[in-house]
C-alpha positions in Angstrom: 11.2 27.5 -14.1 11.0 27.4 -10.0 14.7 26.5 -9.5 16.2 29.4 -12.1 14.0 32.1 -10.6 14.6 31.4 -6.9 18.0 31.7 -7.7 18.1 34.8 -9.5 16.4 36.4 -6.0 19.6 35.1 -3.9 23.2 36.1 -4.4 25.8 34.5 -6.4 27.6 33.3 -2.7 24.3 31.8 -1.9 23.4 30.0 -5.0 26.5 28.4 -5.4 26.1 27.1 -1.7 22.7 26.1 -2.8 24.3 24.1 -5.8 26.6 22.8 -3.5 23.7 21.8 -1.5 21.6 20.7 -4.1 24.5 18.0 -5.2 24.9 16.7 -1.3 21.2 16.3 -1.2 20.7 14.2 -4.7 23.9 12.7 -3.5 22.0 11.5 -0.1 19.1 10.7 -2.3 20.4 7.9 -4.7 22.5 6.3 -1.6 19.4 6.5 0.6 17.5 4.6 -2.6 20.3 2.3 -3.3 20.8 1.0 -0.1 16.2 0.4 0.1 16.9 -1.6 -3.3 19.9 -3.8 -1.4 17.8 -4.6 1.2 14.5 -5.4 -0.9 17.0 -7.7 -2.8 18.1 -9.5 -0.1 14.8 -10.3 1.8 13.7 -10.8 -1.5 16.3 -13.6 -2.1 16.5 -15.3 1.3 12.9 -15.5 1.7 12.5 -17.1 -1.6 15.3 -19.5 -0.5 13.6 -20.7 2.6 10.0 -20.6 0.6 11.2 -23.8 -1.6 12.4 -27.3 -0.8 13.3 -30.2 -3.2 11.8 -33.2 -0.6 8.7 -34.3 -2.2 7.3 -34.3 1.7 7.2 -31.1 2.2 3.8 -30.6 0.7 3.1 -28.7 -2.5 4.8 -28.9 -5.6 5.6 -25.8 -7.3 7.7 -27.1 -10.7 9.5 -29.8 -11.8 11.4 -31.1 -8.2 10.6 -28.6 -6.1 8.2 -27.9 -3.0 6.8 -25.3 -0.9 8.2 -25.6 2.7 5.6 -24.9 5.8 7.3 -21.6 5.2 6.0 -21.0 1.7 3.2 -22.2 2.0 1.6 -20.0 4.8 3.6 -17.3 2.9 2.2 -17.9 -0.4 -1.0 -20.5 -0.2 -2.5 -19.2 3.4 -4.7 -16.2 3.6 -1.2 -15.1 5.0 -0.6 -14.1 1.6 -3.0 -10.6 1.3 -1.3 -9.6 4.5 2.3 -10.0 2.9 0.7 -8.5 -0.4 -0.4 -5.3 1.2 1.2 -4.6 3.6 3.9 -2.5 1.6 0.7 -0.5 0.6 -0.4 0.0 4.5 3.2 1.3 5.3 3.7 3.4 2.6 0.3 5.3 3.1 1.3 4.8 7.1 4.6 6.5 6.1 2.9 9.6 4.7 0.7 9.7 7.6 3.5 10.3 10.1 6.1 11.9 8.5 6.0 14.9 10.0 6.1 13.7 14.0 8.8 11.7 12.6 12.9 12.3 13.3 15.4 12.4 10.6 16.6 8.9 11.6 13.4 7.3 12.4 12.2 8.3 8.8 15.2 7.0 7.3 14.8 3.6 9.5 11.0 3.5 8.8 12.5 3.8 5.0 14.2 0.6 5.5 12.0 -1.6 7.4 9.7 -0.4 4.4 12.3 -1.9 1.7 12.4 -4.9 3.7 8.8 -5.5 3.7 8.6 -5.1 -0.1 11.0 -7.7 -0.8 8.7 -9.7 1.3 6.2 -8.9 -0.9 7.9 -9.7 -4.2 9.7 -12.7 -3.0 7.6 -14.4 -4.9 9.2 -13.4 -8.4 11.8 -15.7 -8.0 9.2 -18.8 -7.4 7.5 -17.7 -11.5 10.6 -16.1 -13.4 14.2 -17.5 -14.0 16.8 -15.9 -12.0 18.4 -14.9 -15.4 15.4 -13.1 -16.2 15.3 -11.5 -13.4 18.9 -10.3 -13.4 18.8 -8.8 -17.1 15.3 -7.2 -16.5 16.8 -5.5 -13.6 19.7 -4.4 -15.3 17.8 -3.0 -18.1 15.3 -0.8 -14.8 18.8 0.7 -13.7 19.7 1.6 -17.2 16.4 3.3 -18.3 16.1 4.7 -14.4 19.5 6.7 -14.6 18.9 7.7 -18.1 15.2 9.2 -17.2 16.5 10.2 -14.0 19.3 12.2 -15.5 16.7 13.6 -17.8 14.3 14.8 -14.5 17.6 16.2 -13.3 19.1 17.8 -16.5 16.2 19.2 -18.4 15.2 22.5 -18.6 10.9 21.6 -19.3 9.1 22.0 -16.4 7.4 18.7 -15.7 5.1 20.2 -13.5 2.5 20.5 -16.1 2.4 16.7 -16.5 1.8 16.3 -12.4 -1.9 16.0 -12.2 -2.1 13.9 -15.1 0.8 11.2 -13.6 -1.0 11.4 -10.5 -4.3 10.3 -11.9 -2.6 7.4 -13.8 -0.8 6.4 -10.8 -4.3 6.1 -8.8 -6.0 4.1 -12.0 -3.0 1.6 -11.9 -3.6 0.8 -8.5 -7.1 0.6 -8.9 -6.6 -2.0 -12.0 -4.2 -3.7 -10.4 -6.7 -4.7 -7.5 -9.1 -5.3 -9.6 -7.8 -7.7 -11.7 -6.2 -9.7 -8.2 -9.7 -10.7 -8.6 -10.5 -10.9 -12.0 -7.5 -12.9 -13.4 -7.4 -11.1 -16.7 -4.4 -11.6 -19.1 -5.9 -8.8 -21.3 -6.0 -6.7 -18.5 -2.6 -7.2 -17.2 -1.3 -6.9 -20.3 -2.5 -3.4 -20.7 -1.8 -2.7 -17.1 1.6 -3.6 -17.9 2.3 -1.2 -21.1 0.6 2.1 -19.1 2.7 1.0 -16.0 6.1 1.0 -17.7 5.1 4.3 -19.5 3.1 5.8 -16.3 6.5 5.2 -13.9 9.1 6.3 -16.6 7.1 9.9 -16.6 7.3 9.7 -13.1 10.8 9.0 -12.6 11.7 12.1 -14.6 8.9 14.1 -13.0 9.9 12.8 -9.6 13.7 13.6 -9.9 13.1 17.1 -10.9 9.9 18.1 -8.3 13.1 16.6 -5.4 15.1 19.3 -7.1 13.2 22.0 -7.4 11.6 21.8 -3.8 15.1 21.3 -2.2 16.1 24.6 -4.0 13.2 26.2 -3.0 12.9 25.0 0.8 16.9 25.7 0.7 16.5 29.3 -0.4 14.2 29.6 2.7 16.6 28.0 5.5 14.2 25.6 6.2 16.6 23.3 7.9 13.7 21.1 9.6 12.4 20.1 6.2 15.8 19.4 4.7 16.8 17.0 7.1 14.0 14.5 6.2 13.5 15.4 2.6 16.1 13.1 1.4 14.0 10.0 3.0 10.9 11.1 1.3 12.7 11.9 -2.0 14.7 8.7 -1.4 11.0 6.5 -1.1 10.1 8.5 -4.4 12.5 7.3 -6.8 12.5 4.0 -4.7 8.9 3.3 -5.6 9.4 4.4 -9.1 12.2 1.8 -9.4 10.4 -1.0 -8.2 7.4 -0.4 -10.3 9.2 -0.1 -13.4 10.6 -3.5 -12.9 8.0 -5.3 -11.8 6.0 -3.6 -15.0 9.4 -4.6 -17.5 9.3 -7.8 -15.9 5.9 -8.6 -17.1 7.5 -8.1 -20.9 11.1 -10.2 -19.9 10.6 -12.7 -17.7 11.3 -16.1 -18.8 8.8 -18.5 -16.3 10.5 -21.2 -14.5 9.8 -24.5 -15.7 
């Protein structure tokens, strides 16, 4: 594998600073991610909050006793709503695009206006599925997420095979996904749903080790430039793996509000 033979070309002083390295950078990873998944949670929450009302002359009822504010609905009924839909889409392709002209810090804060704008975007969750739901589907993500995380991290495969293969899954998803915005197909979304849970576990474990192995790689090379912004992109990684996995489980667990 990459990470063993770059490591056997350096000396034992220098692979252990690697390692040492190596830990500081996952390390940077996960609390980069973590703190994304705070933030989509709380936009998430409070947007949701303002989105729904319980007087009946607010406008549009949404379920038994409760309406969508003026709020709501230009978030949620208006043509308002494609923006807010994908607009995570436009930043994330955007954040690719200027990565590279882009400081460490301004990465990292383009990272978090990012997560802010996706809990725009799935604000909506808590108008369909019961808190509850929400909650335990959630704890199940981070549960399967660190377990095929640890894997990505732990295993001595190389993923790298199943790349191209991921990759082409990933771009099908997406493609289905849009589609059936259109379409309205439960048999569609069902399916979606099953290849989307499977598709983003591979890629979590795929993900975590290609973060790995590069930072080893790039580390053995002194590329400090690269290593100061690799976290973000490596952070955005697992972040979007995360979120896709629960939105996918949450298909499968969600309880709908009454």
């Amino acid at each position: 594998m990459a990470q063993f033979d770059t490591i056997r070309t350096v000396g034992v002083g220098a692979s252990a600073q690697i390692d040492a390295g190596l830990r500081a950078h996952m390390n940077k990873v996960y609390g980069l991610m973590s703190v994304a998944m705070l933030l989509t949670g709380a936009a998430a929450w409070a947007v949701a909050g303002l989105a729904v009302t319980t007087d009946p002359s607010s406008g549009m009822q949404i379920g038994a006793g409760e309406y969508l504010t003026s709020f709501g609905y230009a978030l949620y009924a208006s043509p308002l709503k494609w923006v807010v839909m994908f607009l995570p889409l436009v930043m994330v392709f955007a954040f690719g695009a200027v990565i590279n002209r882009l400081s460490a810090s301004a990465a990292q804060l383009f990272f978090y206006v990012y997560a802010a704008a996706m809990g725009l975007s799935l604000s909506s969750i808590f108008l369909v599925f019961t808190g509850t739901s929400i909650a335990q589907t959630f704890l199940v993500t981070a549960i399967a997420f660190a377990g095929l995380s640890l894997y990505g991290y732990t295993t001595k495969r190389d993923l790298s095979a199943f790349g191209s293969f991921l990759m082409m899954g990933l771009i099908g998803i997406v493609v289905a996904s849009i589609v059936n915005i259109f379409l309205a197909s439960s048999a569609l979304a069902f399916a979606i749903s099953i290849i989307g849970v499977l598709l983003f576990a591979g890629l979590t474990a795929y993900d975590t080790q290609n973060i790995k192995n590069t930072y080893i790689q790039h580390a053995a090379m002194g590329d400090r430039e690269w290593l100061g912004k690799s976290a973000v992109m490596g952070a955005l990684q697992l972040y979007l793996d995360f979120i896709n996995l629960f939105m996918f489980l949450l298909q499968f667990m969600g309880n709908n509000r009454e």
